[in-house]
N, C-alpha and C positions, 0 to 999 in steps of 0.2 A: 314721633310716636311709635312706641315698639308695637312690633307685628304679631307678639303673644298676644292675642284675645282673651284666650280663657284657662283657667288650671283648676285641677282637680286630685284631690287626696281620693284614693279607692282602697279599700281592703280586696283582698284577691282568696278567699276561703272557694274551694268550690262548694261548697254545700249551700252556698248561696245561688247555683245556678238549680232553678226549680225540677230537671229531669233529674238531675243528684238529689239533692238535699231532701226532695220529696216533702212529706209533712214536717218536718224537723222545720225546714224552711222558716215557718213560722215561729221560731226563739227566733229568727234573725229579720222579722220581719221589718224593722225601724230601717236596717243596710238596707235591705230589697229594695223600698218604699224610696229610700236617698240616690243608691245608684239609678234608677228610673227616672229619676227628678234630673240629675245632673246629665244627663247622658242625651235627653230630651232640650236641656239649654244647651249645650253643646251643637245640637245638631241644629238648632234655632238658627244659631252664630255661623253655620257656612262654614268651618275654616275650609282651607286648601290641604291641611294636613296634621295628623294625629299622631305626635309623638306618647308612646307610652314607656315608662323607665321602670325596669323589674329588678327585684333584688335578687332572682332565679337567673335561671341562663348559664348565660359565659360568665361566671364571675371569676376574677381576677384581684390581687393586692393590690395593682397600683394602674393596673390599667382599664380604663372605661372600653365598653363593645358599643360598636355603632352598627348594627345590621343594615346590611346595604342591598339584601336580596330583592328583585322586582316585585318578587311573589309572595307571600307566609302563608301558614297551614299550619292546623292544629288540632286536637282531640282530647278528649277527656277520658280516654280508656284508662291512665294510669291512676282513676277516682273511679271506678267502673261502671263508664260509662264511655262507646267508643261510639256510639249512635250519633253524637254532638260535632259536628265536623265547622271546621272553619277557616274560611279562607279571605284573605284581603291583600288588596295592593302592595306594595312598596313603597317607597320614594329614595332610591338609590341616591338622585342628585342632589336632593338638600341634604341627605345623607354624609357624602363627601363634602358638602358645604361646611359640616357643623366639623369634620374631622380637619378642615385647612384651618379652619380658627382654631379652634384648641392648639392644632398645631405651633399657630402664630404665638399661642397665651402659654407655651409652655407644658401644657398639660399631656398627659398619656392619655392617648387612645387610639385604638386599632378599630379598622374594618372589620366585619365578620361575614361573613354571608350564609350562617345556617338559616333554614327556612323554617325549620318547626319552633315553633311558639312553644315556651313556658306559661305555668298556669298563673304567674304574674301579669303576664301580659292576654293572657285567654279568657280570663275571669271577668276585668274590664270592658275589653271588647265582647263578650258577649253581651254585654247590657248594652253598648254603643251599636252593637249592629242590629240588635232589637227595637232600639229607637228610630234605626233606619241611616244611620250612619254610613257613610261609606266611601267618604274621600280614605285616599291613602292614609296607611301607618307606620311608621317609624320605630323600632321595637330602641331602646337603649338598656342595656345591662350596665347596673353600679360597678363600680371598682371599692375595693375596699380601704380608700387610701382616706385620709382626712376629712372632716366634715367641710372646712372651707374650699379642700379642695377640687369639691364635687362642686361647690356653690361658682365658680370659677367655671368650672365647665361647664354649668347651666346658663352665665353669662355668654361663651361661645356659641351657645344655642341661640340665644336672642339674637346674636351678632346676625346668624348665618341667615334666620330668618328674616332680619330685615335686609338682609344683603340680597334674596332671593326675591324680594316682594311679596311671599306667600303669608300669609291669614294662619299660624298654625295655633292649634289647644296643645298644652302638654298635660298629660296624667300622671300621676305620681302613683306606682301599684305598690301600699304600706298598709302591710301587718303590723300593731304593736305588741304590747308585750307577748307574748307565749306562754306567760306562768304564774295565771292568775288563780289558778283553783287548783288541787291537788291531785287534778286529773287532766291538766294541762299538756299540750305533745311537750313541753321542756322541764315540766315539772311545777312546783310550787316554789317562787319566791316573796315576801311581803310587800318588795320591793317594784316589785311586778305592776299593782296599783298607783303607786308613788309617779312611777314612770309613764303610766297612760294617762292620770291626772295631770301631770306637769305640760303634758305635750297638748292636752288638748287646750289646755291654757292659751299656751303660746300662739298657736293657730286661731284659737279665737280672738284675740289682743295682736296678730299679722308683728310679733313681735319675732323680725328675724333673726337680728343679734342673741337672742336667747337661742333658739334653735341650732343656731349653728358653732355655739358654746357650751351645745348641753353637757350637763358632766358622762363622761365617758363609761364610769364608774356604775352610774346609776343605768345607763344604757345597757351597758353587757349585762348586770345582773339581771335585767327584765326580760335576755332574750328576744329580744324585737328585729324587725327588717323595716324598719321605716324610716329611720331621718338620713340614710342615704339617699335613698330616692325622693323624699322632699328637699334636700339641700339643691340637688341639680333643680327642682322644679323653682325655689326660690331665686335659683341664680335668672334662669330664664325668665320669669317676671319682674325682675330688679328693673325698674325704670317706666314699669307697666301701668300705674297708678291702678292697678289691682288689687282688690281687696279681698279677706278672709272672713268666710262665713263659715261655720261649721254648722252642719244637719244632722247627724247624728251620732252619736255613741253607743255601742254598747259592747258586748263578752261574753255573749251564750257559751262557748264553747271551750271560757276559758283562754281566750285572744282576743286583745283586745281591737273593734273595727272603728275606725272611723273615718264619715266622709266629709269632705268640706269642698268648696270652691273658690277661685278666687276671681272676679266680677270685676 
């Protein structure tokens, strides 16, 4: 029985953290209301450990970042707000666990050890440590290399965890499109909506083969950060007899959020 428990799709917008977003908060209150819900079964579940996978960070073409620091620390000063301070564990050794498998599976990926957290991974865990969350966390940065072959690495996750014994949740921190309305950070394309309807299909229907064949084509024109860091979260519950629920949708801001879990 794999030792993934639980996954979770999160948007990463800070304007969804209440000392930001302020009353705005409320166009996004459907996110708010799901990351609180998700964050809260999470913590129900106990793991040993919280891998979160950001499309910010280290990124790299072909090669995945494993942060292996003890420590992480983070701030929202660069959303102006430096008041939000945040700090959580590490997990160094399952760390190097999940990097000798990949190892083993052929895949790229290196150590890192910076310690300051991106707002990929800061956005999330603020909801998780608000529920009270507080085993260690695992930060992973995408590589930009094929969709299967993130899904391959998310496989060596599940390896290391059941290698380890530990109980872990992974997150998946996924913006979709960026260019739904004409006042979008990437701009306006049509194709924008096309791309956040298909995806949330797929995630509702746990249909992976489509995900991880989405057309490419349709992807870059939406401008999205998200089915890399779902492909890894797919590989890692491959075998998990986990399921996909989606909680909500929507795109106040002109991005598309959506959360789901998978159970």
């Amino acid at each position: 029985m794999s030792n993934v428990i639980y996954g979770i799709i999160a948007p990463h917008p800070p304007i969804v953290i209440p000392e930001i977003g302020g009353k705005r908060i409320k166009e996004a209150e459907n996110t708010k209301t799901s990351l609180e819900a998700v964050s809260k079964k999470l913590k129900s579940l106990l793991p040993d450990a919280v891998i979160i996978i950001t499309p910010h960070g280290q990124i790299s073409q072909a090669t995945i970042h494993v942060y292996t620091s003890h420590v992480f620390d983070g701030d929202f000063s660069a959303f102006g707000n430096s008041s939000i301070k945040i700090k959580c564990k590490g997990d160094p050794v399952m760390g190097r666990k999940i990097l000798q498998e990949a190892k083993e599976a052929g895949i790229y990926a290196a150590e890192i050890q910076e310690s300051f957290l991106d707002h990929g991974i800061l956005v999330p865990y603020y909801y998780l440590a608000a529920a009270g969350v507080n085993c260690p966390v695992l930060p992973i940065s995408i590589s930009l290399s094929s969709i299967r072959a993130l899904f391959e690495f998310g496989k060596a996750v599940s390896k290391a965890a059941e290698l380890s014994g530990k109980k872990i949740a992974v997150t998946a921190s996924a913006d979709m499109s960026h260019r739904l309305t004409p006042d979008a950070p990437s701009g306006f394309s049509p194709r924008g909506k096309e791309f956040d309807e298909k995806l949330v299909d797929l995630v509702k229907n746990n249909d992976v083969n489509g995900i991880l064949d989405f057309d490419p084509v349709l992807a870059r024109e939406a401008g999205q950060d998200a089915l890399w860091s779902i492909a890894i979260l797919l590989g890692a519950l491959e075998g998990s007899g986990l399921k996909s629920r989606v909680l909500s949708y929507e795109a106040p801001f002109g991005v598309g959020y959506m959360v789901a879990e998978f159970i």
